[in-house]
C-alpha positions, 0 to 999 in steps of 0.5 A: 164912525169915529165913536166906533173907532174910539170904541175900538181903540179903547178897547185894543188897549185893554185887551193889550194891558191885561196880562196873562194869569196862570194858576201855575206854577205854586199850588195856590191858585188865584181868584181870577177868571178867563175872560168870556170866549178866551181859552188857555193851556196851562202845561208842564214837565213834573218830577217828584221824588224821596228816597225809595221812588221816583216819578214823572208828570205831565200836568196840563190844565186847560181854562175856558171864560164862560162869562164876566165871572166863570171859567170852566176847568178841565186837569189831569196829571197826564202821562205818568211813569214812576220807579219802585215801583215801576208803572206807567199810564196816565192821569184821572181827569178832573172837571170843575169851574171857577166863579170870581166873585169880587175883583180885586185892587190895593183897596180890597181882595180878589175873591173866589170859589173853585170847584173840582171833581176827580174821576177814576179815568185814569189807567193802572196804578194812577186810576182813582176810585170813584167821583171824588169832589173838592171845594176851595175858596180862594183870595188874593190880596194887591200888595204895595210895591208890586207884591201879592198874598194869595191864599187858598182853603178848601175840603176835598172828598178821597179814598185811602189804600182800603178803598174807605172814603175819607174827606181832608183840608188843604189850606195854602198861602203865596207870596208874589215877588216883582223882580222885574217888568216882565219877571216875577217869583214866589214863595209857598207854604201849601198843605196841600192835604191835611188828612190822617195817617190812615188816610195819607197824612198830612202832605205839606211843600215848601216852594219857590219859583220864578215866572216870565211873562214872554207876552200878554198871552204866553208865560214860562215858568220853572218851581222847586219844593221841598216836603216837610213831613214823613208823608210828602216826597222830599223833593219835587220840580216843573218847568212849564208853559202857558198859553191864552188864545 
């Protein structure tokens, strides 16, 4: 009896240290996985916008821990509304998973691999063409000091404007900031697509935010970017919300 209560005990403390990790607010997402029957809403409010347009999100993802090392995804942009021109619907859903591979400390990295595939579920303007599926492999280092270097690299498969298919690079790395116990920011460089000019160009953000961990199961967020090329909007911002169960 009292090695069951040890046991328990034991384990509510664990429980109780491991903080909420989201893959918002930066692009870069991070090795780590739900754990097994643990299920999280990653939400927020999008807005983007350059000199000619505007355009309003709602990115949601939900996370489900499938086992020590597997969580399964599903994404979509959610309600959408843009000007000049002027359209609404909603989002493609993507399915995916996410296969931890190497746990990570001061002494050696997280490691990952993040598979997605977008589908044309979308409605109006913002429905995609075809199954368009993407691989990334991710990596996040334990810095000193309570700092960290997430990177991301991958190839995803799309279409361009003449429906052709194409396929393009991303690579992207972040840069965690501890500015408190239960505060941290972050600094981004993310290529978010690298692709040529017929198929979209190169879209490239700088980003920074901040994140705040309310408790070890919920999390508020708020980011700015900035684009750095011709092909990507000049600005964007979210405010989000993230929740564990």
């Amino acid at each position: 009896m009292r090695l069951a209560l040890l046991l328990l005990a034991a384990c509510t403390v664990a429980h109780a240290d491991d903080a909420i990790s989201p893959d918002r607010p930066d692009f870069t997402n991070g090795p780590d996985v739900m754990a097994a029957g643990r299920f999280q809403i990653e939400t927020s409010g999008a807005w983007q916008r350059d000199a000619s347009s505007r355009l309003r999100a709602t990115p949601t993802l939900l996370r489900l821990g499938m086992g020590h090392d597997l969580e399964l995804r599903l994404d979509s942009d959610g309600a959408l509304r843009q000007r000049n021109p002027d359209a609404s619907g909603r989002g493609d859903l993507g399915l995916g998973f996410k296969w931890q591979l190497q746990d990570g400390d001061e002494g050696k990295p997280g490691l990952g691999w993040l598979f997605e595939m977008k589908t044309p579920t979308g409605s109006g303007p913002f429905k995609g063409h075809g199954l368009r599926p993407g691989l990334s492999f991710l990596a996040q280092w334990e810095l000193p000091g309570g700092y960290s270097l997430g990177t991301m690299a991958g190839a995803f498969v799309d279409r361009n404007d003449a429906d052709q298919r194409y396929t393009a690079a991303l690579m992207s790395a972040s840069f965690g900031i501890p500015l408190g116990e239960k505060l941290h920011g972050f600094a981004e460089i993310a290529g978010q697509q690298i692709a040529s000019a017929r198929n979209g160009g190169n879209v490239v953000t700088a980003g920074t935010g901040l994140a705040w961990q309310v408790s070890n199961d919920a999390q508020l967020d708020a980011a700015v970017f900035r684009g750095l090329n011709h092909h990507t909007p000049d600005r964007a911002w979210t405010v989000g919300l993230s929740l564990r169960f």
